[in-house]
C-alpha positions as CSV (number, residue, x, y, z in Angstrom):
1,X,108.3,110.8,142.1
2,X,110.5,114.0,141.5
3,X,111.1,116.6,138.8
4,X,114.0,118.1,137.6
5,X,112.9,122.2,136.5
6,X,114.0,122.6,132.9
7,X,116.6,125.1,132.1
8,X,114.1,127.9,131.3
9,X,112.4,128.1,134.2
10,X,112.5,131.5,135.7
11,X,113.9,130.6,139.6
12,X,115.5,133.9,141.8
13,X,116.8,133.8,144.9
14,X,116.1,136.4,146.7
15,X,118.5,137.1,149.8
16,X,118.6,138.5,152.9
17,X,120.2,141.8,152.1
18,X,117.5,141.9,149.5
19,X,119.2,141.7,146.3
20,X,118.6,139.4,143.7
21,X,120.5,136.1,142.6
22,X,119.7,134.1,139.6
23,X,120.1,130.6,140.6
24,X,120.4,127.6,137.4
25,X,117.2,126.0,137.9
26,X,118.1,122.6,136.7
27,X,119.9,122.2,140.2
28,X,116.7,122.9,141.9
29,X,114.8,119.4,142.6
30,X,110.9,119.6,143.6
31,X,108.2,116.7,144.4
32,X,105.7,116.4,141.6
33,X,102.5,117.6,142.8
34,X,103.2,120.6,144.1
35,X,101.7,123.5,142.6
36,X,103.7,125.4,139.5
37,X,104.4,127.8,142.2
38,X,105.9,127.4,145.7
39,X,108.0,129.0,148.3
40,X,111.6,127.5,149.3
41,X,113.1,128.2,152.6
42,X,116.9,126.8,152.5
43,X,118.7,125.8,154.7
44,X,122.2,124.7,154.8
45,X,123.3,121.5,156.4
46,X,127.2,119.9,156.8
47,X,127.4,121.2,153.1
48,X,124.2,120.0,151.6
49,X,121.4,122.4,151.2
50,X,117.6,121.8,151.9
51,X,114.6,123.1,150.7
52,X,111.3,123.1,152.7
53,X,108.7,124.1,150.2
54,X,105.5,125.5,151.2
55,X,102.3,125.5,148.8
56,X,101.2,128.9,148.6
57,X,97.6,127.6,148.2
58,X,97.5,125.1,150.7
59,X,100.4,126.1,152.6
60,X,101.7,122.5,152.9
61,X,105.5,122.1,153.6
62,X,107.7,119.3,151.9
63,X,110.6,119.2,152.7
64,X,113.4,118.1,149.4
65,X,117.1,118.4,148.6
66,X,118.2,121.2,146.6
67,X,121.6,120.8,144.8
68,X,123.3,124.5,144.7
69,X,126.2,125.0,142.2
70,X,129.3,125.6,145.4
71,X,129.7,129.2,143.9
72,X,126.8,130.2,144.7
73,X,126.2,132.3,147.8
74,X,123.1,130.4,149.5
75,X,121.9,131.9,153.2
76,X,119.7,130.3,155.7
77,X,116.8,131.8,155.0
78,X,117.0,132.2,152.1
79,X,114.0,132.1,149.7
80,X,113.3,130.7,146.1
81,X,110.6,131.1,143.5
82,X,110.0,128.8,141.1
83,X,107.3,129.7,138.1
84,X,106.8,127.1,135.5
85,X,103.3,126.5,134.1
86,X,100.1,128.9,134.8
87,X,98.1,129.7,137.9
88,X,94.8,127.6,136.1
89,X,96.6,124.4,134.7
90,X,95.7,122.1,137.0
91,X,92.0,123.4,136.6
92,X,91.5,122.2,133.2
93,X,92.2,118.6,133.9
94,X,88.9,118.5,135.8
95,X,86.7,119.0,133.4
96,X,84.4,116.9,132.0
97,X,85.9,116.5,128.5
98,X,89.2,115.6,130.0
99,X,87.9,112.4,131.8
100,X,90.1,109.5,130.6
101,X,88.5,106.4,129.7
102,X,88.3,103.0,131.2
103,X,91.8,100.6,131.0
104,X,91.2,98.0,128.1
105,X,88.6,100.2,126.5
106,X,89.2,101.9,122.7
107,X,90.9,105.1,123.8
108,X,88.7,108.3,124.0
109,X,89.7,112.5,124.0
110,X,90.6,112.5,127.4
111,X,93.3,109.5,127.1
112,X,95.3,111.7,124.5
113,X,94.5,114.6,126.4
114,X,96.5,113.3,129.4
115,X,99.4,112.3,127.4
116,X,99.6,115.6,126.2
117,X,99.4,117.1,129.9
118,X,102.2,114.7,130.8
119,X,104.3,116.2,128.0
120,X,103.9,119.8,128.6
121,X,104.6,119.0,132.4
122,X,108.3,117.3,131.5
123,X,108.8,119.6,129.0
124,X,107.6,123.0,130.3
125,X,107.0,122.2,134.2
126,X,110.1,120.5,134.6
127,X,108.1,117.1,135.5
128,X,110.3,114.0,135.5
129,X,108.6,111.0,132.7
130,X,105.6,109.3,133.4
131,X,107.1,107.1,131.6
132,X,110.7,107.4,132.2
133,X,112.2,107.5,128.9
134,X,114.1,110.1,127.7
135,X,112.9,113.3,125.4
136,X,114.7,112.7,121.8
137,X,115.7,116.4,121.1
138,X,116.8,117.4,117.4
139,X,116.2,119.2,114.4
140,X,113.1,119.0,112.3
141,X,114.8,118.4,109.2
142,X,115.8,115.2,110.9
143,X,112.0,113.6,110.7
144,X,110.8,115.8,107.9
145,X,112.2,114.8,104.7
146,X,110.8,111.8,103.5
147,X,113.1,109.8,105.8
148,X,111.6,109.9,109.1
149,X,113.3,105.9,109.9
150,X,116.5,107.4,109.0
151,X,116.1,110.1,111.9
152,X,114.9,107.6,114.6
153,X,117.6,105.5,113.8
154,X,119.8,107.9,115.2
155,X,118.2,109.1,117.5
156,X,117.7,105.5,119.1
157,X,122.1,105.6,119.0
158,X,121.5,108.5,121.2
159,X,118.5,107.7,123.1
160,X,118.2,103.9,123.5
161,X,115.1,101.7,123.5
162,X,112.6,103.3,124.1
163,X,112.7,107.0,123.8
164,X,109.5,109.6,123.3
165,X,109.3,111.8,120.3
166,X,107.2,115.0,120.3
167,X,106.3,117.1,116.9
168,X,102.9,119.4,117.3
169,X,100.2,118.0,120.1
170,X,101.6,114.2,119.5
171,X,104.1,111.9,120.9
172,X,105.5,108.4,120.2
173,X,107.2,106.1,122.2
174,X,109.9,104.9,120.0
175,X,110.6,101.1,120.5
176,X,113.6,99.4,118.9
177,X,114.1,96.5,120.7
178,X,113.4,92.7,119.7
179,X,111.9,91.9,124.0
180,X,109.6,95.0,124.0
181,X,108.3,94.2,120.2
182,X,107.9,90.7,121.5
183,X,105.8,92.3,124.6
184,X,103.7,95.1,122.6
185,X,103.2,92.7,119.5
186,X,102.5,89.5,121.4
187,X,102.8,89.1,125.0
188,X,100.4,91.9,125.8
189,X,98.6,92.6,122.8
190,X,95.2,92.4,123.9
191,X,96.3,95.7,125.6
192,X,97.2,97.8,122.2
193,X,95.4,98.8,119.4
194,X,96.2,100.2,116.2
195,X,95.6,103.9,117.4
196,X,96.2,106.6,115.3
197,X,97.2,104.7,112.2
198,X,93.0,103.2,112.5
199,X,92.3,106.8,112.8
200,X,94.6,108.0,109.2
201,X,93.1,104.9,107.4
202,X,89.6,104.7,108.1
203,X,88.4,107.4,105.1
204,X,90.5,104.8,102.6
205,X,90.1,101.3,104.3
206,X,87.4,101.5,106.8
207,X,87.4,97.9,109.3
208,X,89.5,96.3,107.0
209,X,92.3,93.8,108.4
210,X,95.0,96.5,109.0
211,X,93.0,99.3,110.6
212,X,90.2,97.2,112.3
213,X,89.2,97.6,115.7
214,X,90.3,94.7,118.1
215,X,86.2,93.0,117.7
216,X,86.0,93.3,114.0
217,X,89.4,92.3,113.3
218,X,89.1,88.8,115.3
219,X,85.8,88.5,113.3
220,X,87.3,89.2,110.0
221,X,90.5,87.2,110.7
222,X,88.6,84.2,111.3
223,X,86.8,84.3,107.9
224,X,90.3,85.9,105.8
225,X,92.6,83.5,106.8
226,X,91.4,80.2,105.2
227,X,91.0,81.9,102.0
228,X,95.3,81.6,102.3
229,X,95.2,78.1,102.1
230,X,97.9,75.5,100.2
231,X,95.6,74.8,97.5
232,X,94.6,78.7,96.7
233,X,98.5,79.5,96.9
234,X,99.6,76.5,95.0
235,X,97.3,77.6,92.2
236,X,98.3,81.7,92.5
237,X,102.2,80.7,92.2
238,X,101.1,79.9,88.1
239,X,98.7,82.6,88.0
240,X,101.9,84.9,89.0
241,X,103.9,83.8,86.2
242,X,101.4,84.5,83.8
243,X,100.5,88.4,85.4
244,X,104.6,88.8,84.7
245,X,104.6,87.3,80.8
246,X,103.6,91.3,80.1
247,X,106.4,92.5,82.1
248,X,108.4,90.2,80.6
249,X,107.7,91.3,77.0
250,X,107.6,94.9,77.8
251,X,111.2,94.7,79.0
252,X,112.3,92.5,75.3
253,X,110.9,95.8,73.6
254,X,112.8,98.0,76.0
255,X,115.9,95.5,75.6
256,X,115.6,96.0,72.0
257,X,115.3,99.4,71.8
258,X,117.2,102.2,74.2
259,X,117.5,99.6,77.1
260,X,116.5,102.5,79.6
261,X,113.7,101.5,82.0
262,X,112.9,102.8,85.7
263,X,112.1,99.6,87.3
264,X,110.1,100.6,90.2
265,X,107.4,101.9,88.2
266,X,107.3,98.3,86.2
267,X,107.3,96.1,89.4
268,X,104.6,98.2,90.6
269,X,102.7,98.0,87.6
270,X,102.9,93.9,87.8
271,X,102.3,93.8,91.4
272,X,99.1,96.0,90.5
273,X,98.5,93.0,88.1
274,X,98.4,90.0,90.2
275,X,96.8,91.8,93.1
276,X,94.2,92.4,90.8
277,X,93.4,89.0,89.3
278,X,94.2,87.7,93.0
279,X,92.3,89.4,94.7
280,X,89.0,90.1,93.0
281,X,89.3,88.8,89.4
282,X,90.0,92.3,87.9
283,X,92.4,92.7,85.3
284,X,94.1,96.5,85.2
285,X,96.5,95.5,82.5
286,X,98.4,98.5,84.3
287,X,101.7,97.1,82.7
288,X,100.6,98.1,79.6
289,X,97.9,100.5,79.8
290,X,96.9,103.6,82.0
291,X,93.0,103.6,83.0
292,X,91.4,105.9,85.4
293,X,90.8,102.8,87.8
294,X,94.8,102.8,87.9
295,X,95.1,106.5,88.7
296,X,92.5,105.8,92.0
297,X,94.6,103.0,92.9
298,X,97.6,105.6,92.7
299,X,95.9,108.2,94.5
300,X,94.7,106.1,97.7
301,X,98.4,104.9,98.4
302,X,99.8,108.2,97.8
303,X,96.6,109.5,100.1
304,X,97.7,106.9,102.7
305,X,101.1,107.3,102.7
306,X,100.4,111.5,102.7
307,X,98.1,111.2,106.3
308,X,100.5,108.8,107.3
309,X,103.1,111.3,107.7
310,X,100.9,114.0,108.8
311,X,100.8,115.3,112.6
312,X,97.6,116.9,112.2
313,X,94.6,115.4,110.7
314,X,93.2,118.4,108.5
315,X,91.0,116.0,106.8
316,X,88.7,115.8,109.7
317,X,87.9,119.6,109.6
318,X,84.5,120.6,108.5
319,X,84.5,121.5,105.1
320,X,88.0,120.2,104.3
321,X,86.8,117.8,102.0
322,X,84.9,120.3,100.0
323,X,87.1,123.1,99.9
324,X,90.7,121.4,99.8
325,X,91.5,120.5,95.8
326,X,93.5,117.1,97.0
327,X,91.1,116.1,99.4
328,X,88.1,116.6,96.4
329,X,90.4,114.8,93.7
330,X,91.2,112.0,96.4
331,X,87.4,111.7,97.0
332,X,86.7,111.7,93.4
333,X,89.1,109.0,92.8
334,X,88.3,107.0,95.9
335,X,84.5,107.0,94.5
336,X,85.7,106.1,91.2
337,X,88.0,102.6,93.0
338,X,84.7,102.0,95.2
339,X,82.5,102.0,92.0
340,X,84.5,99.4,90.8
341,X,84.7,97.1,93.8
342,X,80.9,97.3,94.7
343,X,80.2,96.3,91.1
344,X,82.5,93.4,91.2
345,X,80.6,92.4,94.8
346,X,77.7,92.6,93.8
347,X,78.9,90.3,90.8
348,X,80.0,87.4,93.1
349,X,77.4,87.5,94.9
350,X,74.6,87.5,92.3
351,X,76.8,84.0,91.4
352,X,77.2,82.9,94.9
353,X,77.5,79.3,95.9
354,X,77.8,78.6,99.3
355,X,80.2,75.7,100.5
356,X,81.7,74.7,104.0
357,X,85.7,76.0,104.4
358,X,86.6,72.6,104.0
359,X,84.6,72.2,100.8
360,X,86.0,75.2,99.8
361,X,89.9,74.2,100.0
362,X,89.1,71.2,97.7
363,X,87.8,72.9,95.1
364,X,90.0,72.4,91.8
365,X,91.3,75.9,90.7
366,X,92.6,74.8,87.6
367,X,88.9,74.5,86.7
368,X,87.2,77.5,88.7
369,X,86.3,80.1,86.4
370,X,87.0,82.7,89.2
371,X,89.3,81.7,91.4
372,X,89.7,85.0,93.5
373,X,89.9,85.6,97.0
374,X,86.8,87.6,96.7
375,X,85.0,84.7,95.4
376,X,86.2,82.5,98.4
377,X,85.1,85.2,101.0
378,X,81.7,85.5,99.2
379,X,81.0,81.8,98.8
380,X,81.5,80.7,102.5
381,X,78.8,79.6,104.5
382,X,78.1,81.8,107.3
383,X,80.7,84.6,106.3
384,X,79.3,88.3,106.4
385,X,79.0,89.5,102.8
386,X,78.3,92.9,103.8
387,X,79.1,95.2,100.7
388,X,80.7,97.8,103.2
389,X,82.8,95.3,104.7
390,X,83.6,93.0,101.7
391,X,84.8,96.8,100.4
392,X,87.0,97.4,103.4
393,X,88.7,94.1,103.1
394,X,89.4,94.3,99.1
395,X,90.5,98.0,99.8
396,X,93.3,96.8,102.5
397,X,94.6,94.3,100.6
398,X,94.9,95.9,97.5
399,X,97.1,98.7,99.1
400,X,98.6,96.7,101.8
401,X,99.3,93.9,99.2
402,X,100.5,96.1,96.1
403,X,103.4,98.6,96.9
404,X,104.9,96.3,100.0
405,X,106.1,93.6,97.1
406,X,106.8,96.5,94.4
407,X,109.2,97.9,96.8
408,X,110.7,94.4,98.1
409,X,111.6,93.8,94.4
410,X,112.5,97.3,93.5
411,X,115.6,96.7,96.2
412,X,116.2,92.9,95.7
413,X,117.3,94.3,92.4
414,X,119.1,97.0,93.5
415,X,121.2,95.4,95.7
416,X,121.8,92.3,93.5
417,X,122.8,94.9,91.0
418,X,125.5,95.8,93.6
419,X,126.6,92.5,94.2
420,X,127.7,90.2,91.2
421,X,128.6,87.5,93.6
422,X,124.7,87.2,95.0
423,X,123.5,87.9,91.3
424,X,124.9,85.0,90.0
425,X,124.1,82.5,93.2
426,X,120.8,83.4,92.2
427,X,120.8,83.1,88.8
428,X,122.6,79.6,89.1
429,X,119.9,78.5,91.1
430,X,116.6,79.9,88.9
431,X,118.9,77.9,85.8
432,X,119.1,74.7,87.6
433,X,115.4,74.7,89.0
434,X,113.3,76.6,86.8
435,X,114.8,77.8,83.5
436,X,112.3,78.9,81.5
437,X,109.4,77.3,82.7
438,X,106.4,79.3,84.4
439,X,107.8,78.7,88.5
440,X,105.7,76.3,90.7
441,X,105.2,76.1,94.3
442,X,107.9,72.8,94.3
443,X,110.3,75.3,92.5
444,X,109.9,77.9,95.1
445,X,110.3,75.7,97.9
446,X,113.6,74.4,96.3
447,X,114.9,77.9,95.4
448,X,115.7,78.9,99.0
449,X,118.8,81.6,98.5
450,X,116.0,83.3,95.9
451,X,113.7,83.4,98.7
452,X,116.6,84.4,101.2
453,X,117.4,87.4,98.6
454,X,113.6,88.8,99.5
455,X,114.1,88.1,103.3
456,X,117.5,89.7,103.4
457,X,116.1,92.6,101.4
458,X,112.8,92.5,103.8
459,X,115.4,93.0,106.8
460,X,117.4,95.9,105.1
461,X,114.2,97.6,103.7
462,X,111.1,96.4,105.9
463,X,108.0,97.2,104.3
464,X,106.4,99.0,106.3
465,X,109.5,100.5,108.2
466,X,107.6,101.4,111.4
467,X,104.7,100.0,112.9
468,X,101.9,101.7,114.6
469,X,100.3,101.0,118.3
470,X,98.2,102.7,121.2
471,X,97.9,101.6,124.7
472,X,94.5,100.8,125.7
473,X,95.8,99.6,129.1
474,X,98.5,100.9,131.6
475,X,101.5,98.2,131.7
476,X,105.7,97.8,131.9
477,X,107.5,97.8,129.2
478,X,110.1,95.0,129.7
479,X,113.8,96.3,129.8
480,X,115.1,93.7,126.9
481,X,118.4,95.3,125.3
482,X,117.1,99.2,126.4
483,X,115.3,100.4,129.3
484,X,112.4,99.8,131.4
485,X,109.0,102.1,130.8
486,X,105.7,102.9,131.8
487,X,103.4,102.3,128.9
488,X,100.3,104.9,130.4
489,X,96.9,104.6,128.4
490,X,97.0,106.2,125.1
491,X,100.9,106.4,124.4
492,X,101.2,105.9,120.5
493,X,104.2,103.6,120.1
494,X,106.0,103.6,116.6
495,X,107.7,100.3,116.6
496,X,111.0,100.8,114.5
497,X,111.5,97.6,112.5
498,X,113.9,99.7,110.4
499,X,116.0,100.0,114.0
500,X,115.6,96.6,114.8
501,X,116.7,95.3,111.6
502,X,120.0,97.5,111.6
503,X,121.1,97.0,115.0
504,X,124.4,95.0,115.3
505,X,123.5,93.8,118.7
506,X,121.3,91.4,116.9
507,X,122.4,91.2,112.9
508,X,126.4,91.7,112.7
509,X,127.3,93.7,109.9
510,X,123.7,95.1,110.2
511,X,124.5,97.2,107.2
512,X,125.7,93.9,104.5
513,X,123.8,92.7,102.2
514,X,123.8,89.0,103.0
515,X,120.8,86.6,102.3
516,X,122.6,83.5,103.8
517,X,122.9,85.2,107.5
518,X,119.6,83.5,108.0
519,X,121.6,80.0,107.7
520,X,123.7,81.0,110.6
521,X,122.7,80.8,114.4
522,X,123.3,84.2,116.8
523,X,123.2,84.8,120.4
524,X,124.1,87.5,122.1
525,X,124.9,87.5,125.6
526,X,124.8,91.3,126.7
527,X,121.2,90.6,126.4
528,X,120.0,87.8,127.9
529,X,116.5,88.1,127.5
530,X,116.8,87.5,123.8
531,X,116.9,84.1,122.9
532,X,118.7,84.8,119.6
533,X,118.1,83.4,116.1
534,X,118.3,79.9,115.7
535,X,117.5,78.7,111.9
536,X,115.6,75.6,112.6
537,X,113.0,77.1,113.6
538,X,112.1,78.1,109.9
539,X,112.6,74.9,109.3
540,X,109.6,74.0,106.9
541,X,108.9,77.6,106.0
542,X,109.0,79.9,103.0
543,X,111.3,82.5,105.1
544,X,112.9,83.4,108.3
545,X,109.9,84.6,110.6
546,X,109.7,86.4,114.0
547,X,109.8,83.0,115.9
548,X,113.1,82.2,114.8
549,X,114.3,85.6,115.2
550,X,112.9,86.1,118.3
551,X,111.1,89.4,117.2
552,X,114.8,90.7,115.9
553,X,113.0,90.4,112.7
554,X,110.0,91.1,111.8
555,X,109.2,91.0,108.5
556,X,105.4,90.8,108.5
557,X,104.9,91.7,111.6
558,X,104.5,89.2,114.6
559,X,101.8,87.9,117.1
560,X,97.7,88.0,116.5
561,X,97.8,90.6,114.3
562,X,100.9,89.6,112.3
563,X,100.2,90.4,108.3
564,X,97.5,86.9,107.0
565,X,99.6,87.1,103.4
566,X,103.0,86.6,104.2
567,X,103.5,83.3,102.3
568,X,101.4,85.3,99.5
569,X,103.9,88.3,99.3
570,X,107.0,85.8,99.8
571,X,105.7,83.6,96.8
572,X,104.9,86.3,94.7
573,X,108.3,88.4,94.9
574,X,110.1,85.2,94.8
575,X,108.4,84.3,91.4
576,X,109.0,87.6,89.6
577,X,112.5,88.0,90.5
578,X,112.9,84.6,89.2
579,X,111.2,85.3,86.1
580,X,112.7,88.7,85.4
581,X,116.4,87.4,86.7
582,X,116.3,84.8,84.2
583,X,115.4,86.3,81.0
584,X,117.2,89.9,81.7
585,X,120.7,91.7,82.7
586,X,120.5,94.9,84.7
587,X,123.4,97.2,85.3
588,X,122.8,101.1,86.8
589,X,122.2,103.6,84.1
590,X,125.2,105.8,84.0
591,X,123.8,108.9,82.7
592,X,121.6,108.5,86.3
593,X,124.2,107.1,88.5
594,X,127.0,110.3,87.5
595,X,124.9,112.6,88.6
596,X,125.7,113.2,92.2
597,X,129.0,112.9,93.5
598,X,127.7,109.9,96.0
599,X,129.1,106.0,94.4
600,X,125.5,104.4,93.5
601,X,127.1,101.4,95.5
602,X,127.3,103.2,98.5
603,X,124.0,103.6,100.8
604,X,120.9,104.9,99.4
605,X,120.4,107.0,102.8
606,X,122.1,109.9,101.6
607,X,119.8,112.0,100.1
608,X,122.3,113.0,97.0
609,X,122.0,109.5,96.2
610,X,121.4,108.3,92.4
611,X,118.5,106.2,93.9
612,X,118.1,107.4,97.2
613,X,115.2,106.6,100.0
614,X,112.2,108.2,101.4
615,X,109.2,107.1,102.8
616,X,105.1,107.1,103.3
617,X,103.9,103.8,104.3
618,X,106.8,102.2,102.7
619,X,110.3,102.7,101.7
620,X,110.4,103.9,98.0
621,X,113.2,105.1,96.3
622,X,113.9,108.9,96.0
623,X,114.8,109.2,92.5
624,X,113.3,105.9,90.6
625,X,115.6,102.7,89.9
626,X,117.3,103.5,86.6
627,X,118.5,100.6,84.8
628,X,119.7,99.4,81.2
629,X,118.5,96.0,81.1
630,X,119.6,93.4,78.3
631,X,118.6,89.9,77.2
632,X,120.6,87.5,79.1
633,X,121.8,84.6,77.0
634,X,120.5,81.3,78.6
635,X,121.2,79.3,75.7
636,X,124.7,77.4,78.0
C-alpha cells in the first residue's frame, strides 16, 4: 500500500555540491511502513527517477518511484529527507491501552484509538486511507451552524459516497448511497452497532430500543413489537382524534382572535399529548397547560439533541455534572421525568394481569380502562418488568416518538402552504372520506395522497436526517452509486438519509415537493446495483418503505433495527393533518415572512430564511412556523 507525503511535509534535497533544494513533497511517493524518517538515494533512469530508501533504524532498503517536477535539478546520488510524524509514534501503539479489541465484539479504547492513528497518519504522515475514501476538507462554519446535513450534502457533490469527516479526535465515514445503506443497515448488520450515538444517549435513555446494545435490543424487540399490533393501532387512530379536539379548539380561539399562531410549538404540544396517553396513560394536557413534567420532557430532547451535536463528551468528566449549571438543571429535570415514570410502573404493575401475547391482542380496547403500551409491556407473561428497563423503554419512545411527528407535521404544512395545488388534493380527499368525523383506521387506509403528503415530507425532511453506526467487524463496503471502502473496526459511519433523499440519481427533481412520485416506478441504469423503486411493493402498506425503494428511502430506517413504530408515527401524522386541514386555512404570516429579503417559497436552507432549518436529532425550523390560520368553511 503507498502514501502520498502531504504538502507540509518538510522534504530537502540535498545535492552533491552541497547546497540545498526544496523539493514539493507531494511528488515524493513512499511504502507505508517505513519509518517517519528515511534516507532516499535517487537515481535517474530513461527519464524516470527512483528512490531506494533506507530505514535509518533498520537500515532496510526499498526500493519506490519518485515523481520529480522536470524543473527540478535531480543528480544521481542524490539524497532526500523526509520528516513527518515523531521519532516515538510508532512506540505508543504498543502499549497495553492501545490493544484493539476482538472483531464482532462491542468496540473498546483501543478500537477508536486506531482510527485515530490512521487519521493522523493520512493527514500528518502523508499515509494513503485505510480506508480509501477521500478527506472532506472545508470550513467549520460548514458543519457548525445548526445545519450539519446541509454541509454533508455538499460535501458528498464534492466527495462522493463515502467520504471521511474529521472535527477534534473523531471521524465519520459519510455514506450516501441507497447499496452501502442497504449493506450497513441490512446485509451486514450484525457487524455495526449504534456506537457513539449508545454512548450520547445512555445518561437519557439507558438500553432502550434506540441506543441498546445488540443482546438487549434483540431481547427487548421481541417483547416491544407485539405491543404494535392491528388491534392496539386500530384503537390509537380514535384516541388520536380525541388528543387533537384541544388543538383543535385552541386554534377556533386563535382563529377568532389575532389569527397569529407558531405552529410548531402546537404540533409539538399534541404530539406530546398522544405520546402521553399512548404510551403510558399520562395525560400532560401540554396543549393547554405548562407543568414542570412538560419542561423535563423539553429539557431531555433539547439535552439529546445538545450531545448529539457535540464532538467531545464533557459530560463524562468527573465532576461535570456537579459543577456545570446545564448538566445540574438537566439532572434535576431528568429526576423530576424519572419520578414520574417509576410512579406510573410501579402503578401497572401493582394492577398487573398476566395474559399470553395472543390473549393480549384480543383484548377489547374500547373497554380497557388503560389501554397503554405500558400496560401491554407490563401484563405479558414472561416479559422483564424491570423498573430500570421498563424506564429506558418509556424514555425512548417518548423522545424518539414526540418531536419526529412534531416536525413531519410542522413541514407537511409548510409545504402544503406553498402549494395550493397539493393543499386542495388533500383537502378534497379529507372532505370526501372523513369530513368531520373523528378519522378511523378504514379512513386512513382510503386517504392515500394524505398519507403520501407525510412520506413526501418524510423524504424532503427525514426525521432523524442522519443515522448513526460503528463497525464492530472489519468488512467492504460495496461500491453501489460511489466508491468501494474498507470499513476497519471502530469507523463511526453517519449514514446521510438527508443525501440520499436529495440525490437526483435516485428521486428526479430531488428538490419538488411531490407526494404522488411514490405512484411512479424509477430505475436508473448508471447504477446497476440498485434495483430502483417499484410501487407495488408498498402494495398493502400505510407508506412507501425501504423495500420498495431499495434503501433510496428510508424513512424509518431499514433492516433489524428499522424504527418498531412506523405505522404508529404514519397514523398519527396522517390523522392530525387531517383533522387540522379540515377545520382550518393557513397562509404565511406576512409581518414574519417580510423580514428577510429570501421568498418564504423558496428553500428553507438558507439561513436568512423566514422559517429556516437547523438541526439536533431532528430537523426543526430556525425561526418557528408563523401562520394566520382561519376557519375554513365546510359547509359546500
Amino acid at each position: 500500500m503507498r502514501m502520498r507525503v502531504a504538502a507540509w511535509v518538510a522534504v530537502t534535497a540535498t545535492v552533491s555540491t552541497g547546497s540545498l533544494a526544496f523539493v514539493p513533497p507531494q511528488q515524493i511517493s513512499v511504502q507505508r511502513g517505513q519509518s517517519p524518517k528515511s534516507a532516499f538515494a535517487l537515481k535517474r533512469t530513461d527519464g524516470i527517477v527512483r528512490a531506494t530508501a533506507q530505514d535509518e533504524e533498520t537500515k532496510e532498503a526499498t526500493d519506490t518511484d519518485v515523481d520529480i517536477p522536470v524543473a527540478l535539478e535531480v543528480k544521481e546520488g542524490d539524497a532526500l529527507d523526509v520528516e513527518g510524524l515523531p521519532w516515538w509514534w510508532s512506540l505508543v501503539w504498543d502499549l497495553d491501552m492501545m490493544k484493539r479489541g476482538d472483531a464482532g465484539t462491542d468496540c473498546i479504547f483501543g478500537d477508536s484509538a486506531h482510527v485515530l492513528r490512521t487519521n493522523i497518519e493520512q493527514i500528518y504522515g502523508g499515509y494513503d486511507s485505510l480506508d480509501g475514501c477521500p478527506l472532506a476538507e472545508g470550513e467549520i462554519t460548514d458543519i457548525a451552524d445548526g445545519t450539519m446535513f446541509i454541509g454533508l450534502q455538499r460535501y458528498q457533490q464534492k466527495y462522493g459516497s463515502p467520504y471521511k469527516l474529521c472535527f477534534g479526535p473523531k471521524s465519520f465515514l459519510v455514506i450516501s448511497d441507497p447499496v452501502q445503506a442497504k449493506h450497513v443497515l441490512r446485509d451486514a448488520n450484525t457487524l455495526y452497532d449504534k456506537g457513539i450515538l449508545a454512548e450520547i444517549l445512555e445518561p437519557i435513555m439507558g438500553k432502550g430500543l434506540i441506543p441498546a446494545d445488540p443482546v438487549t435490543w434483540g431481547v427487548r424487540r421481541r417483547q416491544i413489537v407485539p405491543a404494535f399490533h392491528k388491534a392496539w393501532l386500530e384503537y390509537m387512530v380514535g384516541l388520536f382524534g380525541h388528543c387533537n379536539l384541544p388543538l383543535i379548539d385552541s386554534l377556533n380561539k386563535i382563529a377568532d382572535t389575532s389569527g397569529k399562531v407558531e405552529m410548531e410549538e402546537k404540533f409539538c404540544s399534541v404530539t406530546l399529548d398522544i405520546i402521553g396517553k399512548s404510551v403510558f396513560n399520562y395525560d400532560f394536557g401540554s396543549v393547554t397547560n405548562e407543568s414542570p413534567v412538560i419542561k423535563a420532557v423539553y429539557s431531555a430532547l433539547v439535552e439529546a439533541e445538545h450531545r448529539s451535536m457535540t464532538p467531545a463528551p464533557y459530560w463524562d468528566l468527573p465532576f461535570a455534572n456537579q459543577v456545570v449549571p446545564r448538566l445540574r438543571k438537566f439532572n434535576s429535570d431528568l429526576k423530576i421525568l424519572n419520578d414520574v415514570l417509576d410512579d406510573l410502573i410501579n402503578r401497572a404493575k401493582k394492577t398487573r394481569n398476566t395474559e399470553d401475547i395472543e390473549e393480549l391482542e384480543n383484548r377489547n380496547y374500547n373497554e380497557v380502562k388503560d389501554p397503554s403500551l405500558l400496560r401491554f409491556l407490563v401484563d405479558m407473561r414472561g416479559a422483564d418488568i424491570d423498573n430500570k428497563q421498563l424506564r429506558d423503554d418509556l424514555m425512548t419512545m417518548l423522545i424518539a416518538g414526540h418531536e419526529t411527528t412534531a416536525a413531519v407535521l410542522t413541514w407537511a404544512l409548510f409545504e402544503l402552504s406553498k402549494d395550493p395545488e397539493a393543499m386542495a388534493k388533500a383537502r378534497e380527499e379529507i372532505d370526501r372520506v372523513v369530513g368531520d368525523r373523528v378519522p378511523t383506521l378504514e379512513d386512513i387506509k382510503e386517504m392515500k395522497y394524505l398519507r403520501l403528503v407525510v412520506a413526501e415530507t418524510l423524504r424532503l425532511y427525514p426525521e432523524p436526517p442522519l443515522l448513526i453506526r460503528r463497525c464492530r467487524e472489519e468488512n467492504t463496503l460495496p461500491k453501489g452509486g460511489g466508491r468501494e471502502a474498507t470499513i476497519i473496526r471502530g469507523m463511526d459511519i453517519f449514514l446521510s438519509l438527508y443525501n440520499l433523499h436529495h440525490d437526483g440519481r435516485f428521486w428526479p427533481e430531488p428538490d419538488k415537493f411531490d407526494p404522488e412520485r411514490f405512484t411512479r416506478p424509477y430505475k436508473n441504469p448508471d447504477i446497476p446495483e440498485w434495483a430502483g423503486f417499484d410501487p407495488r411493493k408498498w402494495d398493502g402498506k400505510l407508506y412507501p418503505n425501504e423495500i420498495a425503494s431499495d434503501f433510496a428511502y428510508l424513512p424509518f430506517g431499514g433492516g433489524a433495527r428499522k424504527c418498531v413504530g412506523d405505522d404508529f408515527a404514519t397514523l398519527e401524522a396522517t390523522v392530525t393533518l387531517a383533522m387540522v386541514l379540515r377545520r382550518f386555512e393557513f397562509e404565511f404570516d406576512p409581518a414574519k415572512a417580510s423580514t428577510t429579503g429570501v421568498d418564504i417559497m423558496d428553500s428553507p436552507q438558507n439561513l436568512e430564511h423566514a422559517v429556516g432549518m437547523r438541526t439536533g436529532a431532528t430537523i426543526h425550523t430556525r425561526n418557528g412556523l408563523h401562520m394566520i390560520v382561519k376557519k375554513r368553511d365546510t359547509s359546500n
